[in-house]
DRENTORKOL-3810 file (N, C-alpha, C; in nm, 4 decimals):
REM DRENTORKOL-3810
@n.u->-0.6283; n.v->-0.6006; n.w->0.3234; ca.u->-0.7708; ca.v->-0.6002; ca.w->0.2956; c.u->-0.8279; c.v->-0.4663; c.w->0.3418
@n.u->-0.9279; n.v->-0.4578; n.w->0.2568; ca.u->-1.0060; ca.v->-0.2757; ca.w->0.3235; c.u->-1.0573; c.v->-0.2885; c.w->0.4591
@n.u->-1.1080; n.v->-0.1689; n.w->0.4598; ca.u->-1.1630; ca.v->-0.1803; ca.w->0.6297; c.u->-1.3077; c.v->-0.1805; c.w->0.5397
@n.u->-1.4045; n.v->-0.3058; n.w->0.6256; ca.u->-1.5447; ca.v->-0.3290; ca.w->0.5790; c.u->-1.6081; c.v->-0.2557; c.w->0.5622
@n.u->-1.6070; n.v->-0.1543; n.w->0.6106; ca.u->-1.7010; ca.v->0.0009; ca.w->0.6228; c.u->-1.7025; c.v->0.0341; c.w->0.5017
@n.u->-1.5360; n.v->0.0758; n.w->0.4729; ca.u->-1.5574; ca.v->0.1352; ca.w->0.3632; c.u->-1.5819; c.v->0.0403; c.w->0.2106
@n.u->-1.5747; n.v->-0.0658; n.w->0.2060; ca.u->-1.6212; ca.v->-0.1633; ca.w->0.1344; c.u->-1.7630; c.v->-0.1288; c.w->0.1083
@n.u->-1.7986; n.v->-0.1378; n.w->0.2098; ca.u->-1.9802; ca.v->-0.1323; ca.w->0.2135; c.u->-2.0451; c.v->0.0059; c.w->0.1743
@n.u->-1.9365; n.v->0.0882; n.w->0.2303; ca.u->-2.0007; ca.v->0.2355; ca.w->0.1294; c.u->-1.9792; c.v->0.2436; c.w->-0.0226
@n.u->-1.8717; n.v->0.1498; n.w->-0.0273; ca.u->-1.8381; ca.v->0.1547; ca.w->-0.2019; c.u->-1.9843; c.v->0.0784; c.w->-0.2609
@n.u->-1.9723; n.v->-0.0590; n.w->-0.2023; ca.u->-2.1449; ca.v->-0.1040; ca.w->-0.2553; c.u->-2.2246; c.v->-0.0447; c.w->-0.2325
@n.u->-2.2837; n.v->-0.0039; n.w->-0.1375; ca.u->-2.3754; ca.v->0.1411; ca.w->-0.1381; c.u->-2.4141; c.v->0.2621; c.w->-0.2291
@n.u->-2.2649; n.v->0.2709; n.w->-0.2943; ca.u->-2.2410; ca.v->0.4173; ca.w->-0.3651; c.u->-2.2709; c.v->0.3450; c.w->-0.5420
@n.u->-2.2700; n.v->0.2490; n.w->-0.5237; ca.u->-2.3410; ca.v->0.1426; ca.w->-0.6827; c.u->-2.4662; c.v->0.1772; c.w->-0.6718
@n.u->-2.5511; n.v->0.1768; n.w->-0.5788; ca.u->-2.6661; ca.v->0.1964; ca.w->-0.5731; c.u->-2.7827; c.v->0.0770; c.w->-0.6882
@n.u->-2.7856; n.v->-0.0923; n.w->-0.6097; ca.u->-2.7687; ca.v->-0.1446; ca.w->-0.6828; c.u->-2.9519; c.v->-0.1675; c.w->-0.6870
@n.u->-3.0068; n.v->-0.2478; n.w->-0.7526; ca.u->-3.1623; ca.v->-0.2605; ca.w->-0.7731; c.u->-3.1718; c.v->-0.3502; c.w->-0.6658
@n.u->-3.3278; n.v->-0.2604; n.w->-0.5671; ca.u->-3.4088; ca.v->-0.3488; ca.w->-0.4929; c.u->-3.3763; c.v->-0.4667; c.w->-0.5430
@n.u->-3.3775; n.v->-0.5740; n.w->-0.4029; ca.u->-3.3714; ca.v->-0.7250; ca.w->-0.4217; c.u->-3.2204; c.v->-0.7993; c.w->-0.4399
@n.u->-3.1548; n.v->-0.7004; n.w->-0.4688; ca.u->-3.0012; ca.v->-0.7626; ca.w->-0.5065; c.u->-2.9628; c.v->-0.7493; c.w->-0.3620
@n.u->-2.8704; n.v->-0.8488; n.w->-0.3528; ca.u->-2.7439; ca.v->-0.8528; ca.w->-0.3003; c.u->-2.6119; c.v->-0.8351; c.w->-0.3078
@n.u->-2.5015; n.v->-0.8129; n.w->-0.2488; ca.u->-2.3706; ca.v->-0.8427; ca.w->-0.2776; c.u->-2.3054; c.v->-0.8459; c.w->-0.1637
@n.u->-2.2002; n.v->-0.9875; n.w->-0.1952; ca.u->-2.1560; ca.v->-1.0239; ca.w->-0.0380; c.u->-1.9900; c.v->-1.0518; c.w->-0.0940
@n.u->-1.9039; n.v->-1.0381; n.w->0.0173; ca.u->-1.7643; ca.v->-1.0823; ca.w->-0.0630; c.u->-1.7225; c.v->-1.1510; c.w->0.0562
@n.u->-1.6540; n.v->-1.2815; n.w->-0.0172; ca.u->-1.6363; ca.v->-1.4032; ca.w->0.0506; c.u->-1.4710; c.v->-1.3740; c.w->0.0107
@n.u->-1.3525; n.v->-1.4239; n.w->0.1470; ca.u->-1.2432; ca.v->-1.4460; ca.w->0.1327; c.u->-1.2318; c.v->-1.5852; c.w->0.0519
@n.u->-1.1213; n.v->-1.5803; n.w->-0.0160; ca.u->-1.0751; ca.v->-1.7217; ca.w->-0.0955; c.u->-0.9325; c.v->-1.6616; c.w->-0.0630
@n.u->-0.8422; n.v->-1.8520; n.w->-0.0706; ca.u->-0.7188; ca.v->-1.8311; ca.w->-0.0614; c.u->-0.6507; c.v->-1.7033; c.w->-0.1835
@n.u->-0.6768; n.v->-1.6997; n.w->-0.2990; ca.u->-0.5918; ca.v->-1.6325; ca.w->-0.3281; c.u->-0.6706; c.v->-1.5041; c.w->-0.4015
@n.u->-0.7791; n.v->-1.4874; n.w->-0.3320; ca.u->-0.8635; ca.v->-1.3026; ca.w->-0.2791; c.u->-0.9373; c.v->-1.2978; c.w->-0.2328
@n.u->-1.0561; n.v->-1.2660; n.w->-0.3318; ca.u->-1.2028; ca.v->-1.2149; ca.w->-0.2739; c.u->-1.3044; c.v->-1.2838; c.w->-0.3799
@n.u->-1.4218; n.v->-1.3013; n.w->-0.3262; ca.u->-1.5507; ca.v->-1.3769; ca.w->-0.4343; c.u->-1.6343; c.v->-1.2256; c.w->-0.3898
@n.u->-1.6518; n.v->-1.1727; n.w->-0.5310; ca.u->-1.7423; ca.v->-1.0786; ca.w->-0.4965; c.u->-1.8846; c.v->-1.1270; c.w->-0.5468
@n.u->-2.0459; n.v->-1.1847; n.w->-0.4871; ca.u->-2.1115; ca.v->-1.2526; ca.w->-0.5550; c.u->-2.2171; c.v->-1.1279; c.w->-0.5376
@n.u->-2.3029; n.v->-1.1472; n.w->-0.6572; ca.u->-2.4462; ca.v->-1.0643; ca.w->-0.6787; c.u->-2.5254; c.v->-1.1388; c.w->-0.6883
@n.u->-2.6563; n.v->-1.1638; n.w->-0.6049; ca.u->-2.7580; ca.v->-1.2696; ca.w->-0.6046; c.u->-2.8950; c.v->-1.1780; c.w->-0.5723
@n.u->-2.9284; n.v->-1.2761; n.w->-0.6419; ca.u->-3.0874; ca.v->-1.2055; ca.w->-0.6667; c.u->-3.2570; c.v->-1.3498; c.w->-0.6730
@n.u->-3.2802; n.v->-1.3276; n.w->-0.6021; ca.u->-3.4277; ca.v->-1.4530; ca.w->-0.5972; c.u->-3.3198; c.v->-1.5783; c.w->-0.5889
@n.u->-3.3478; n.v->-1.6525; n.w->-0.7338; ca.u->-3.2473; ca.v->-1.7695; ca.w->-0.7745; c.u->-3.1524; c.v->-1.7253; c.w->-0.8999
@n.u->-3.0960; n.v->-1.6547; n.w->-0.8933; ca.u->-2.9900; ca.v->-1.6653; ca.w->-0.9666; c.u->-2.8676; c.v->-1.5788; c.w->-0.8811
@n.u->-2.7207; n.v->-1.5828; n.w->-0.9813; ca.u->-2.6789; ca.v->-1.4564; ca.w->-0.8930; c.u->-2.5308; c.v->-1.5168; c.w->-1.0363
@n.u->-2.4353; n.v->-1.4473; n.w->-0.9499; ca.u->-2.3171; ca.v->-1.4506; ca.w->-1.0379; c.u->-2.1448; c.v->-1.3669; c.w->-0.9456
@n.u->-2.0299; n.v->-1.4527; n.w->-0.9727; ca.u->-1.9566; ca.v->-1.3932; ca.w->-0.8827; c.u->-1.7994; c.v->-1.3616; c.w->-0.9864
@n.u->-1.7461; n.v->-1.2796; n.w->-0.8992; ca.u->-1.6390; ca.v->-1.2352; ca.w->-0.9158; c.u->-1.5155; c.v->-1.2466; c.w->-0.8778
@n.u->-1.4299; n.v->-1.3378; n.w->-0.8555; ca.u->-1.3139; ca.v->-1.3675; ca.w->-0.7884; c.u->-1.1945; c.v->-1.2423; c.w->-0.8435
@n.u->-1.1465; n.v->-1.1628; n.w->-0.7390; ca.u->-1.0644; ca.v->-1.0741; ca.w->-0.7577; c.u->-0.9290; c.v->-1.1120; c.w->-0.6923
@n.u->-0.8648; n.v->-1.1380; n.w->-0.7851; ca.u->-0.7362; ca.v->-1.2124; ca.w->-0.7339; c.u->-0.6292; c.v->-1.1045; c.w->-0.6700
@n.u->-0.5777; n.v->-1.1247; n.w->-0.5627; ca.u->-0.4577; ca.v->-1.0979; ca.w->-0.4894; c.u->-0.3554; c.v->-1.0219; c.w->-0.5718
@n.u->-0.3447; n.v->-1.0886; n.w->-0.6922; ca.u->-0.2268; ca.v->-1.0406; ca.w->-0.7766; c.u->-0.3421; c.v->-0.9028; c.w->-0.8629
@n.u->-0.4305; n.v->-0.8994; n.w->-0.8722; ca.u->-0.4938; ca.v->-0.7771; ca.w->-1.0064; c.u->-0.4674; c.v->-0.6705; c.w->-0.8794
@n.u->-0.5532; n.v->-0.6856; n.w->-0.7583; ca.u->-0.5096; ca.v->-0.5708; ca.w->-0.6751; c.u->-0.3719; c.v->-0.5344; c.w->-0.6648
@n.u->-0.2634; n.v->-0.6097; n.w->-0.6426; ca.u->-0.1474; ca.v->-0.5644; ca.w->-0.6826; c.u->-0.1149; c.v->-0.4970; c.w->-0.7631
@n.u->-0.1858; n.v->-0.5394; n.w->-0.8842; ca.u->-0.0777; ca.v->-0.4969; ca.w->-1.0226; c.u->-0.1927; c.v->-0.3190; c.w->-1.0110
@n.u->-0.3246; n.v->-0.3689; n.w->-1.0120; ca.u->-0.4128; ca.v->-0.2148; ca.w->-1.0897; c.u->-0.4756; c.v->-0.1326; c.w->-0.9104
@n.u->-0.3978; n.v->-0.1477; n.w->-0.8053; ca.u->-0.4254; ca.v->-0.0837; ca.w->-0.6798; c.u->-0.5802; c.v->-0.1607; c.w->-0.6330
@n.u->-0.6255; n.v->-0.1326; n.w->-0.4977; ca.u->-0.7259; ca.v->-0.1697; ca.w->-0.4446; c.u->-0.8531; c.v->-0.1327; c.w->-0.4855
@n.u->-0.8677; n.v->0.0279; n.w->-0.4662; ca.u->-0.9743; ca.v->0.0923; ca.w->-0.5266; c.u->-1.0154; c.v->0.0434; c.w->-0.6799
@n.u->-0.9182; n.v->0.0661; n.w->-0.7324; ca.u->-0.9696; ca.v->0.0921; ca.w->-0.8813; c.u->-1.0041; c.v->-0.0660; c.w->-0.9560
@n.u->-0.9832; n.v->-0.1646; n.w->-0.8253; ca.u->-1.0064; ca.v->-0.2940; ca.w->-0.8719; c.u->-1.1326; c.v->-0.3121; c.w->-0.8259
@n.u->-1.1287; n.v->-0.2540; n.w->-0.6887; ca.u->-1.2792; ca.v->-0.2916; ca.w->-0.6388; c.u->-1.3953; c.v->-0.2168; c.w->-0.7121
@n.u->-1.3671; n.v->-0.1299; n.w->-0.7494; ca.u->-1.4626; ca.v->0.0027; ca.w->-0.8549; c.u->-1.5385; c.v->-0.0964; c.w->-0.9169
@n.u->-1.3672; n.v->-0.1006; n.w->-1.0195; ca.u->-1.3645; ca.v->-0.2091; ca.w->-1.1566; c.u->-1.4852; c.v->-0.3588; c.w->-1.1415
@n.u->-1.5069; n.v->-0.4463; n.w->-1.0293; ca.u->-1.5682; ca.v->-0.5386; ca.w->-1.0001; c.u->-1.6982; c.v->-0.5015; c.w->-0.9788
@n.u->-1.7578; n.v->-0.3579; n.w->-0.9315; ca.u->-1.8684; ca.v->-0.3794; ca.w->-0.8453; c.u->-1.9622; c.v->-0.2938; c.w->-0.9941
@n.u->-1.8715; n.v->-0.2404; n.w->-1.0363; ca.u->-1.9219; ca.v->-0.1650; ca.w->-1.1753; c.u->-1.9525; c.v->-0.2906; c.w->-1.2884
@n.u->-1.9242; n.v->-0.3780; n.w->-1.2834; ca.u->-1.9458; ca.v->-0.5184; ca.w->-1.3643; c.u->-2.0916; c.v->-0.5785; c.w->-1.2824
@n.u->-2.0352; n.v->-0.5870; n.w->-1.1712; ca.u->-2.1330; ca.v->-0.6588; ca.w->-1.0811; c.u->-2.3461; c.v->-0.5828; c.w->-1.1136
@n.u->-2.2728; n.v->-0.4520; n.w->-1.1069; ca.u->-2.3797; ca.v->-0.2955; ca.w->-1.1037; c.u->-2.4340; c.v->-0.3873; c.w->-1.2492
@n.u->-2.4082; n.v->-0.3757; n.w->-1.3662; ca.u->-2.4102; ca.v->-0.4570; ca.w->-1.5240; c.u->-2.5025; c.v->-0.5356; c.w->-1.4814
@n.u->-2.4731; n.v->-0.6290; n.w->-1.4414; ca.u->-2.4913; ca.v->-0.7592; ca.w->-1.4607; c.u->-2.7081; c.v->-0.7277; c.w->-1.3576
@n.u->-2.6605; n.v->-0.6601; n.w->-1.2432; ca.u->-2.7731; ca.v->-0.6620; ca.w->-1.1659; c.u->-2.8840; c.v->-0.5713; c.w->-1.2550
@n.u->-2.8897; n.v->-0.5026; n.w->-1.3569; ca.u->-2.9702; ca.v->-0.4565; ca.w->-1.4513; c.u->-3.0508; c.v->-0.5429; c.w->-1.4948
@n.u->-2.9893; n.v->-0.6258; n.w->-1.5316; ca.u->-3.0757; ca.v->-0.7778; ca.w->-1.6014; c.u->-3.1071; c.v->-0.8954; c.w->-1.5454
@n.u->-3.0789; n.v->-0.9804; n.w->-1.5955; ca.u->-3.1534; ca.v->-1.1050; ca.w->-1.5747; c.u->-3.0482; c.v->-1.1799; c.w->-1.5027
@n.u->-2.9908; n.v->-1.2776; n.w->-1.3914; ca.u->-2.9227; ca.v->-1.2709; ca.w->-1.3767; c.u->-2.9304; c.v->-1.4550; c.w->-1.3791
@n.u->-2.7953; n.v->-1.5446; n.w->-1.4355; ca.u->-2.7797; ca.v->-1.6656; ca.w->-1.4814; c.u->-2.8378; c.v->-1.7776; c.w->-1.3211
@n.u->-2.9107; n.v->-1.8698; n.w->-1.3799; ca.u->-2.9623; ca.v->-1.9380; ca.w->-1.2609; c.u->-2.8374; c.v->-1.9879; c.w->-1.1718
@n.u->-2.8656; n.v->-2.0214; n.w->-1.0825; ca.u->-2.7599; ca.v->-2.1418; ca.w->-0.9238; c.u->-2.7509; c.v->-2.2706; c.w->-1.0510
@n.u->-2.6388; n.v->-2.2640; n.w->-1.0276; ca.u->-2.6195; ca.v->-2.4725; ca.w->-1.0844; c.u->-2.6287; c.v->-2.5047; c.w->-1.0129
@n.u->-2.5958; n.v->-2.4602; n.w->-0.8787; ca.u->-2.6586; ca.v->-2.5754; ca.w->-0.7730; c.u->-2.6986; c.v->-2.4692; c.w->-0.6652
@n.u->-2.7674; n.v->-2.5180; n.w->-0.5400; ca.u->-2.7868; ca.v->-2.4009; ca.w->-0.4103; c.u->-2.6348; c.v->-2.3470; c.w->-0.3851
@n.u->-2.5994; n.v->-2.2254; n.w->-0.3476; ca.u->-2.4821; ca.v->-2.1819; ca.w->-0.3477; c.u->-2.3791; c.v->-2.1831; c.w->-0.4322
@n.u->-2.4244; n.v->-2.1888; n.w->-0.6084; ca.u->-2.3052; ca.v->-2.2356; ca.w->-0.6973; c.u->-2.3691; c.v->-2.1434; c.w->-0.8313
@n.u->-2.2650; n.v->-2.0367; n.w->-0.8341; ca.u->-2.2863; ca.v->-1.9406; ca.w->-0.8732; c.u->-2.2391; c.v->-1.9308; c.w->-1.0567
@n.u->-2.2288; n.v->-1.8846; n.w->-1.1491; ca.u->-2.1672; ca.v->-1.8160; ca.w->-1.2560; c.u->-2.0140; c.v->-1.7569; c.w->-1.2281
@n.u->-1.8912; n.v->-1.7532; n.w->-1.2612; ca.u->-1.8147; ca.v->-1.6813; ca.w->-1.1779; c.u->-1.7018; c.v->-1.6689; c.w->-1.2694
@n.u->-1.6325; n.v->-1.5344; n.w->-1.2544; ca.u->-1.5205; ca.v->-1.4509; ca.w->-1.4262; c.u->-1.4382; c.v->-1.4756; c.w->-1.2841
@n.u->-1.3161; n.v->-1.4425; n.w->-1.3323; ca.u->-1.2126; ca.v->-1.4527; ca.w->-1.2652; c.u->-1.1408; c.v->-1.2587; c.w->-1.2959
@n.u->-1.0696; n.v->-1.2143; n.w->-1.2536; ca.u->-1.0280; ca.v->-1.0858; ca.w->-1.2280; c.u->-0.9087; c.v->-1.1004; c.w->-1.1855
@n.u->-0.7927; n.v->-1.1780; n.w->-1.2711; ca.u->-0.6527; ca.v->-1.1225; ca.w->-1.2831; c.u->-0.5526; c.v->-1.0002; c.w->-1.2772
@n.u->-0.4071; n.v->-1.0029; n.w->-1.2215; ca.u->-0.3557; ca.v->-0.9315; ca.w->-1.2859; c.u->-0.2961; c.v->-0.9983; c.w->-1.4287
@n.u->-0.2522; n.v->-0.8992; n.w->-1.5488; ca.u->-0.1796; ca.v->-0.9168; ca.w->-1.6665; c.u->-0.0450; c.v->-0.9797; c.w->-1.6141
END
């Protein structure tokens, strides 16, 4: 796993819109990268195996540059409190 720091400068360096968030939650088999905003938000599970196959960086880029997307607009309501929208991020 990265060292948090530099995690947090990578979200930083997105430079994402007032009001957003982004938090990354361990799961058994990676990371939940979620973007939340008022009531909505939307997440990213980056699986264990994509960092393998396409390296760390260029996965985490790859996620937060989707994430960056998504925080432009409108973002899909909570189905429930804490229950997000969520793509999955394989390796091939």
């Amino acid at each position: 796993m990265p060292d948090p720091v530099d995690l947090q400068a990578q979200v930083e360096r997105e430079r994402f819109p007032d009001g957003t968030r982004v938090t990354v939650l361990p799961e058994p088999d990676g990371r939940v990268f979620r973007l939340t905003r008022a009531e909505g938000g939307v997440e990213i599970l980056l699986t264990d195996e994509a960092v393998r196959m396409y390296g760390e960086g260029p996965s985490v880029a790859l996620v937060l540059g989707r994430l960056r997307e998504w925080a432009e607009g409108a973002l899909p309501a909570a189905q429930a409190p804490g229950v997000y929208e969520r793509q999955v991020f394989v390796g091939d």
